[in-house]
C-alpha positions as CSV (number, residue, x, y, z in Angstrom):
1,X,0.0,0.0,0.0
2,X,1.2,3.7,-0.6
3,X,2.6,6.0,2.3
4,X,1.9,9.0,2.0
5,X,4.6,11.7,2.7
6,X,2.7,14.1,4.8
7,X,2.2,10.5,7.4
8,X,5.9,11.1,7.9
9,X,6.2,14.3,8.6
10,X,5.0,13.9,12.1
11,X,7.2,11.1,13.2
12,X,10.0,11.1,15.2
13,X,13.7,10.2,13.4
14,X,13.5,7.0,15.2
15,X,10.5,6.2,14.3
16,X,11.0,6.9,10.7
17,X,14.2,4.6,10.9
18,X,12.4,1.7,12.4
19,X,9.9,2.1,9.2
20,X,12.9,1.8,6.7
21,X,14.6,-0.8,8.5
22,X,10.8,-2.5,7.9
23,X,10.3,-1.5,4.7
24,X,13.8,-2.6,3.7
25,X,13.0,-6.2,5.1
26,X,9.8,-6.5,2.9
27,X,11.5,-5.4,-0.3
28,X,14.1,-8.4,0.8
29,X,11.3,-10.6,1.1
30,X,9.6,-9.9,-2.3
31,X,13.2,-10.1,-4.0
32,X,13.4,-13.3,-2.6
33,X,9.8,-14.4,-4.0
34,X,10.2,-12.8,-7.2
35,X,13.5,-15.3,-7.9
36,X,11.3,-18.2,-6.4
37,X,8.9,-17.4,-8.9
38,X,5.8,-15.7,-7.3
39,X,2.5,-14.2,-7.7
40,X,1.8,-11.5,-9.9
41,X,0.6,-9.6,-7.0
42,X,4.0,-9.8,-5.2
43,X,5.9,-8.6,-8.4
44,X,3.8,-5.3,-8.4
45,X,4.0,-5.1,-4.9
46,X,7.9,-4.3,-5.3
47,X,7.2,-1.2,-6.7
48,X,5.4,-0.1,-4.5
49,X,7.9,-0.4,-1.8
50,X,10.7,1.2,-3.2
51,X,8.8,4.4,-3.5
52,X,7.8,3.7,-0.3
53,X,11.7,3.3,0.8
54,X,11.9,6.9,-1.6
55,X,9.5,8.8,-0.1
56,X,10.7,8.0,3.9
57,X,14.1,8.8,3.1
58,X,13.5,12.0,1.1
59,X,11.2,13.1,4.6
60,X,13.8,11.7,6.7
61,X,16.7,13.9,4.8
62,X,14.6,17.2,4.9
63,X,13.8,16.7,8.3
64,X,17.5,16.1,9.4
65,X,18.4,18.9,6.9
66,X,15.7,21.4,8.3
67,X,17.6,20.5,11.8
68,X,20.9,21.3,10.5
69,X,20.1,24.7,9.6
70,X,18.6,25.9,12.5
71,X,21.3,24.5,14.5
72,X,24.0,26.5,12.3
73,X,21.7,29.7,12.1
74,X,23.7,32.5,12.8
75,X,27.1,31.3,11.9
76,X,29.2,32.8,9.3
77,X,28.5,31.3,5.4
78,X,32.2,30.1,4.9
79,X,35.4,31.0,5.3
80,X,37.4,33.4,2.8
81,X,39.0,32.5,-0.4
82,X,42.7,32.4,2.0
83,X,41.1,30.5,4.7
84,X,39.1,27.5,2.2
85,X,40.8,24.6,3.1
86,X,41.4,24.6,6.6
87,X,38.9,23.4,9.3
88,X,37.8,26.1,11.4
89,X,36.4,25.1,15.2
90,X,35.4,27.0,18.5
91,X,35.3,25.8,21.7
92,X,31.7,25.7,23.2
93,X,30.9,26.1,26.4
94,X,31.5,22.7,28.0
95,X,34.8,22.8,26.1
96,X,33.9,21.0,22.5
97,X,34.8,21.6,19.9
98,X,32.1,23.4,17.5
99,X,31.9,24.0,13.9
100,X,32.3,27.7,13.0
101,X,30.6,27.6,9.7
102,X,27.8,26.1,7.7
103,X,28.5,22.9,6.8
104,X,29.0,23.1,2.8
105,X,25.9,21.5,1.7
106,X,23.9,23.8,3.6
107,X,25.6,27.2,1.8
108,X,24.0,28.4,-1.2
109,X,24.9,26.7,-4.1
110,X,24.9,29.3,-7.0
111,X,27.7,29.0,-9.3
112,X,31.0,28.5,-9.2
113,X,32.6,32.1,-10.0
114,X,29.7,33.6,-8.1
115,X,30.5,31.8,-4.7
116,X,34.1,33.2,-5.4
117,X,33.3,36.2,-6.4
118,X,34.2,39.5,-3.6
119,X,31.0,40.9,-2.1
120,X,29.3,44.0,-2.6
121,X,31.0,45.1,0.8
122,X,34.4,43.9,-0.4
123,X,33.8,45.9,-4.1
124,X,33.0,49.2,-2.2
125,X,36.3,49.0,-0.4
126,X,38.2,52.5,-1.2
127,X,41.8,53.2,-0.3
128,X,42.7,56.5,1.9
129,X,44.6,57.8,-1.0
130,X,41.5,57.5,-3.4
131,X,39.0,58.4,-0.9
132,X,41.0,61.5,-0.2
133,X,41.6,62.0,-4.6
134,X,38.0,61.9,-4.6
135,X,37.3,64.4,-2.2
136,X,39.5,67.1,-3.3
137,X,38.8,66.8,-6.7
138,X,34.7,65.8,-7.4
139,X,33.2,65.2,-10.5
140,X,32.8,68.9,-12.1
141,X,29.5,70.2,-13.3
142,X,29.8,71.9,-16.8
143,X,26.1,74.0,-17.6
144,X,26.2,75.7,-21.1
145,X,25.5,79.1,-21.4
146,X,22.5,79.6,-24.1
């Protein structure tokens, strides 16, 4: 029989683990038939199952990811383009050791030159020398005498 996805949705992590583990052991079951050589009714009833298996562990992922992300809310995006490749921890209050960023499958994904691209902060950026250039000598405004 079909599961529904919103039937999920309600249920514990364990719970929803104890269903796979379930559902997994009836999909071994019907595997097993269908090589015997079983009823129609079992063959279809593979099917069935599998998305059943789908469904659970695409409810199971969103939940665990919908977790994730309020658990890292606040935290900084990632690290700078200097900083990439090293793993970056703070101590937490009982002393362990915490992640400082968003785990990289939680980040936006965009596009490649766009995640390494500087930010609008980092493109405003103005040296004392030209800020001072700029001041003393503004943009002129020319009016024609008719």
């Amino acid at each position: 029989m079909h599961v529904r996805a919103f039937e999920f949705r309600n249920k514990t992590s364990k719970e929803m683990l104890k269903e796979l583990e379930e559902s997994r052991a009836e999909l071994s079951q019907l595997k097993v038939a269908k090589a015997t050589g079983a009823a129609a009714s079992k063959l279809a009833k593979i099917r069935v199952v599998r998305n059943n298996i789908a469904r659970l562990l695409t409810v199971y992922n969103q939940k665990i990811r919908a977790e994730a992300r309020t658990k890292y809310e606040g935290k900084k995006r990632s690290p700078g383009p200097h900083l990439r490749f090293r793993q970056f921890y703070a101590s937490g209050d009982d002393g362990r050791k915490i992640a400082q960023y968003v785990p990289l499958d939680l980040r936006p994904k965009k596009t490649r030159a766009i995640r390494r691209a500087l930010t609008s902060a980092q493109k405003k950026l103005v040296t004392v020398k030209e800020k001072t250039r700029k001041n003393n000598f503004p943009q002129r405004n020319y009016a024609l005498k008719a």
